[in-house]
C-alpha positions as CSV (number, residue, x, y, z in Angstrom):
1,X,68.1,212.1,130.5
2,X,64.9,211.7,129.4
3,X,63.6,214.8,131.9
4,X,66.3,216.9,130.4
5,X,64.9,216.8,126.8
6,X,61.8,217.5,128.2
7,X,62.8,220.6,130.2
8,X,64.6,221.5,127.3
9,X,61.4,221.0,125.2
10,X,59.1,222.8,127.0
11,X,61.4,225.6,127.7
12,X,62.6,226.4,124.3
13,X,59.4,228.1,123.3
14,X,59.1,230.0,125.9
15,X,61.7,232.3,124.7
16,X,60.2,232.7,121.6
17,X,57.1,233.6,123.6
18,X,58.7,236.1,125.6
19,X,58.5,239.1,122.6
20,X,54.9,240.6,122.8
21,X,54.8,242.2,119.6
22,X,57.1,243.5,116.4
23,X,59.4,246.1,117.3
24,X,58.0,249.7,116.2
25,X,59.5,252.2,114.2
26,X,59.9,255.6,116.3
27,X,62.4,256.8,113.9
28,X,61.8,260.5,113.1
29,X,61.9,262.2,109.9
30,X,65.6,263.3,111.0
31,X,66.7,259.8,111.1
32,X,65.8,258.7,107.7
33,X,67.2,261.9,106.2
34,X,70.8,260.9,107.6
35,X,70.4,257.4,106.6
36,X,69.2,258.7,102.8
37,X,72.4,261.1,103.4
38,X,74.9,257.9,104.3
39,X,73.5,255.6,101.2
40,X,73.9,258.8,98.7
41,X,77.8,258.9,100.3
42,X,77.6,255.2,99.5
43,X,76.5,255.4,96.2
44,X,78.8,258.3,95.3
45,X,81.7,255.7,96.1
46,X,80.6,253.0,94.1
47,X,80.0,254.8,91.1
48,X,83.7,256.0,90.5
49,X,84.7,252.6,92.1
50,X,83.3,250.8,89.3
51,X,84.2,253.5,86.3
52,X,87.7,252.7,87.4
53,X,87.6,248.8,87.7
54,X,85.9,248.8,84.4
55,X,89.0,251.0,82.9
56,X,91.4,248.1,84.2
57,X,89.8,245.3,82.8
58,X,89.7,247.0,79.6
59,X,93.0,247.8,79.8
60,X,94.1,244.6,81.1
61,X,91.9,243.0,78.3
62,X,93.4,245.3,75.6
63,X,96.8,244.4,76.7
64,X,96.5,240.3,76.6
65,X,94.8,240.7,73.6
66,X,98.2,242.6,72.0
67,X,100.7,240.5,73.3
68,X,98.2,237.5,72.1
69,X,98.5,239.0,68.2
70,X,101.0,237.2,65.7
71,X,103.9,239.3,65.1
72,X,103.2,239.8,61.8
73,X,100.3,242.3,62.5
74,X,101.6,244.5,65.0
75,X,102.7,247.7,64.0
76,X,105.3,249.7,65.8
């Protein structure tokens, strides 16, 4: 048992040995146009996305807050 944990020991940082370096970036100019392309597709979705979620929680909020009112000061 006790020659397990140490095989186990010794080889565990070996793997973390094995990497010689950081990767490198070899990404082209081309590359990081289409990924600024992709995010500004991204962001064009969010934008409306959250425009309309905001509109229903108004609305939602406007709505609670009627039926909420005493009887007395609604007009219809």
């Amino acid at each position: 048992m006790r020659t397990l944990a140490t095989i186990m020991a010794t080889l565990a940082p070996a793997t973390a040995m094995a990497a010689n370096g950081i990767g490198e970036d070899t990404s082209g100019i081309f590359v990081w146009v289409f990924l600024g392309f992709c995010a500004l597709i991204v962001v064009a979705q969010i934008v409306p996305a959250v425009l309309l979620m905001t509109g229903m929680v108004k609305g939602v909020v406007s709505v609670v807050k009627e039926e909420m009112a005493p009887a007395t000061t609604r007009i219809r």
